[in-house]
C-alpha positions in Angstrom: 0.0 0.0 0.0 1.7 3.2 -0.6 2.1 5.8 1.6 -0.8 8.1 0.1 -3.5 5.1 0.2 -2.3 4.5 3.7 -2.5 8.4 4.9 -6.5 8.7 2.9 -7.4 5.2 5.2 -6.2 7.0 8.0 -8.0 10.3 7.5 -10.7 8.9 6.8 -11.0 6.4 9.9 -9.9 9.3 12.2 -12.9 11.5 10.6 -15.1 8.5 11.2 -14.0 8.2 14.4 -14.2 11.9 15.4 -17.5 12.0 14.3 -18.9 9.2 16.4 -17.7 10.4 19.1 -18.9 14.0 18.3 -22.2 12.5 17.7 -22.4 10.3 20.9 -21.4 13.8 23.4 -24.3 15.6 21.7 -27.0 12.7 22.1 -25.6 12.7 25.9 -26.2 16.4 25.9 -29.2 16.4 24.5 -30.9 13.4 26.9 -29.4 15.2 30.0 -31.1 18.5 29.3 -34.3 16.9 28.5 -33.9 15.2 31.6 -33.7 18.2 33.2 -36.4 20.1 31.4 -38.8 16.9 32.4 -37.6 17.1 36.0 -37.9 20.5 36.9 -41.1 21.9 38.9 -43.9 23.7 36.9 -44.7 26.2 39.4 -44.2 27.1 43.1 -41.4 24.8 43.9 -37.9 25.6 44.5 -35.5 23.2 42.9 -32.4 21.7 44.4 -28.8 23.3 43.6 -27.3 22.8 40.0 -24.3 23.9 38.3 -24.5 26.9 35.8 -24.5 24.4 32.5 -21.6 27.0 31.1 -19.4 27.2 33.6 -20.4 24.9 36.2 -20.6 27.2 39.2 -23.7 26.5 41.8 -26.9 28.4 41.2 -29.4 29.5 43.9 -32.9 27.9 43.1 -34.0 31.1 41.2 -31.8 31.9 38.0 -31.5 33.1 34.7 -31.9 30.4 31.6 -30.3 30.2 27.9 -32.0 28.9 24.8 -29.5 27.2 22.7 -31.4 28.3 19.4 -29.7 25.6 17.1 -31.1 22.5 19.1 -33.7 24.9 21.0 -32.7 23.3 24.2 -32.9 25.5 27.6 -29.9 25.8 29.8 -29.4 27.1 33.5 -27.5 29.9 33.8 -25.7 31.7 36.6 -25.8 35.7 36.5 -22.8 35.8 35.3 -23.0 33.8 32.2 -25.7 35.5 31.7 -24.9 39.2 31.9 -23.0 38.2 28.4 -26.1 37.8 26.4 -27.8 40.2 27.9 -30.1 42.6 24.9 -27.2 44.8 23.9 -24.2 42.6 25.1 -22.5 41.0 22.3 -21.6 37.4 22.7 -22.0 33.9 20.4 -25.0 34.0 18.8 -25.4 30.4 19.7 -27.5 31.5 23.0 -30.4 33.9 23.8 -31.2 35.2 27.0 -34.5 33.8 28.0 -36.9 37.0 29.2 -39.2 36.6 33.0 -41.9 38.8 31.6 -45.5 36.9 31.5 -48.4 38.6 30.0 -51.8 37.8 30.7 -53.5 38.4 27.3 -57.2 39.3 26.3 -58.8 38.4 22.9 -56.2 37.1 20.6 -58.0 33.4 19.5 -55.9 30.8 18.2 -58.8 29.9 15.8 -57.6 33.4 13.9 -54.8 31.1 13.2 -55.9 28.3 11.6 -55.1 26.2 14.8 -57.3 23.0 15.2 -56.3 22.7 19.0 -57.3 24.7 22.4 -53.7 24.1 24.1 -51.0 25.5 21.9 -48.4 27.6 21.8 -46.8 30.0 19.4 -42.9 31.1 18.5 -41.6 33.6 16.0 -38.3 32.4 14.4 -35.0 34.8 13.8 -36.3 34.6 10.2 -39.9 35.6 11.1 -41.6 32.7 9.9 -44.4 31.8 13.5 -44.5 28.0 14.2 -47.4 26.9 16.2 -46.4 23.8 18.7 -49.1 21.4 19.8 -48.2 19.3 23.7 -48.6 16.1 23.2 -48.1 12.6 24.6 -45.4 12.7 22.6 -43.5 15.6 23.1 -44.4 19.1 20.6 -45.7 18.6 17.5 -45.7 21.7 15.2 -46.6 23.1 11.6 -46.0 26.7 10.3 -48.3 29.4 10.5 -49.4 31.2 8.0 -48.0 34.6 7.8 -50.8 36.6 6.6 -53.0 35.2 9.4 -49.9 35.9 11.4 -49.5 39.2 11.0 -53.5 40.0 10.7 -53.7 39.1 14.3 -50.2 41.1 15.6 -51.8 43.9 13.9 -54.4 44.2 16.4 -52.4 43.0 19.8 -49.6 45.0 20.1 -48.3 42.7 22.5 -47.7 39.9 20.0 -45.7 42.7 18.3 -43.3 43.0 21.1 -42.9 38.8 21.4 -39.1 38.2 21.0 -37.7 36.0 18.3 -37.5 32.5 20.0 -37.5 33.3 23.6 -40.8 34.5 23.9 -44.3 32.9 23.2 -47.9 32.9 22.9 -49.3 30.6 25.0 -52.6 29.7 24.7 -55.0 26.5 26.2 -58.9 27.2 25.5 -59.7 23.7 26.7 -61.7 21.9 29.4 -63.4 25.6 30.7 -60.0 27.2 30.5 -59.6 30.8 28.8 -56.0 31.5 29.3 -53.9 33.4 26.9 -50.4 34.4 27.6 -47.3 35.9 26.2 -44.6 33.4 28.0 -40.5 33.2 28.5 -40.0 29.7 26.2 -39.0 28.0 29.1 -42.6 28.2 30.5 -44.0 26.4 27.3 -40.6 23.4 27.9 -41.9 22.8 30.9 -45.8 22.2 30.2 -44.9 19.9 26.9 -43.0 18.3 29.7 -45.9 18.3 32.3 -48.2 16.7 29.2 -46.2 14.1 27.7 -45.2 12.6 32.1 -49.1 12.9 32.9 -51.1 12.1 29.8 -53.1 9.2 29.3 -55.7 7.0 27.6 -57.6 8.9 24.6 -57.8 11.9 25.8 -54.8 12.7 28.9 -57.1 11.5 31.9 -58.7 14.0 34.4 -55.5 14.2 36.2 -53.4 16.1 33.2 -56.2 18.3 33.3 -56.2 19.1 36.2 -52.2 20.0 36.7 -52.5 21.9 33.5 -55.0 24.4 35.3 -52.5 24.4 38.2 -49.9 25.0 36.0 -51.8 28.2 34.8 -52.5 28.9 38.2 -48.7 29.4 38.7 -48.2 31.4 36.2 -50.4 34.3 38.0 -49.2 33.6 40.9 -45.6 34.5 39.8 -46.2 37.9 39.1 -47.1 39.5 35.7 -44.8 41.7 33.1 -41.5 41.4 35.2 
């Protein structure tokens, strides 16, 4: 074999190589944050200490949290990883600051959307396009909103104007004799896809989902409105 067959082989099984391993970190990643999405309290409860998932320093049970945009996972952060990506701050575009402010809307209908579903949730993209996401047993399904409707609706609710590019969401759940419509940091919407896919079941989720999604509502006044 001569010596530039023998160097290709071995580029190309250290590529290989690299790229399992590569691939393998990120799926551990990835299952470890969902983990902790899934594990986390949905309102009222103070979690036990955690490292800051930049740096690893300990974070007190109230915190600031990151959206990692490219595989739209949400990461603890201590204030000052944070402080780097705050609005204005420059810093990889990688992460986002998530926002604390939660909205409690009036008349915006997610049937001005097209949207077949009374729990749902809405997100603007960097590039504008809206995606609506649907909790389900199986995690967040989702399908793209049409703009036009889109934009007829933001039109009228200048609060929808003023929802930040993937941080930010409008939350809605016209369901079971709720009427609750909310502009919500991302991480709230994480953690009731969470709450739905651990508590659903038979046909239709079972009276107890049902009843922790109200309470999951619940929290959300109780936390305080446009902080």
């Amino acid at each position: 074999m001569t010596d530039a067959v023998t160097d290709a082989v071995t580029d190309a099984v250290t590529d290989a190589v690299t790229d399992a391993v590569t691939e393998a970190a990120t799926d551990a990643v990835t299952a470890s944050a969902l983990g902790r999405v899934i594990g986390r309290p949905v309102a009222g409860r103070r979690r036990a200490a955690e490292p800051c998932e930049l740096c690893g320093e300990p974070l007190p049970g109230e915190h600031a949290h990151l959206l990692e945009e490219r595989r739209d996972l949400v990461l603890c952060a201590c204030r000052a990883c944070a402080l780097l990506f705050e609005p204005g701050e420059t810093g990889p575009g990688r992460f986002r600051l998530v926002p604390h402010r939660r909205l409690r809307l009036t008349g915006p209908s997610p049937s001005e959307l097209g949207v077949p579903v009374g729990l749902a949730f809405f997100v603007r993209r960097s590039d504008g396009t809206v995606v609506a996401h649907y909790p389900s047993p199986m995690g967040a399904t989702r399908w793209e909103v049409d703009a036009a409707a889109w934009d007829r609706l933001v039109g009228r609710y200048e609060e929808l104007e003023s929802m930040r590019p993937a941080v930010e969401a409008f939350l809605v759940a016209i369901v079971r004799g709720m009427d609750e419509r909310w502009l919500v940091p991302i991480d709230d919407c994480h953690r009731l896809v969470a709450l739905v896919r651990q508590e659903w079941t038979g046909m239709s989720g079972g009276p107890r989902l049902w009843k922790q999604v109200a309470a999951f509502f619940a929290g959300l006044d109780r936390s305080g409105l446009d902080r």
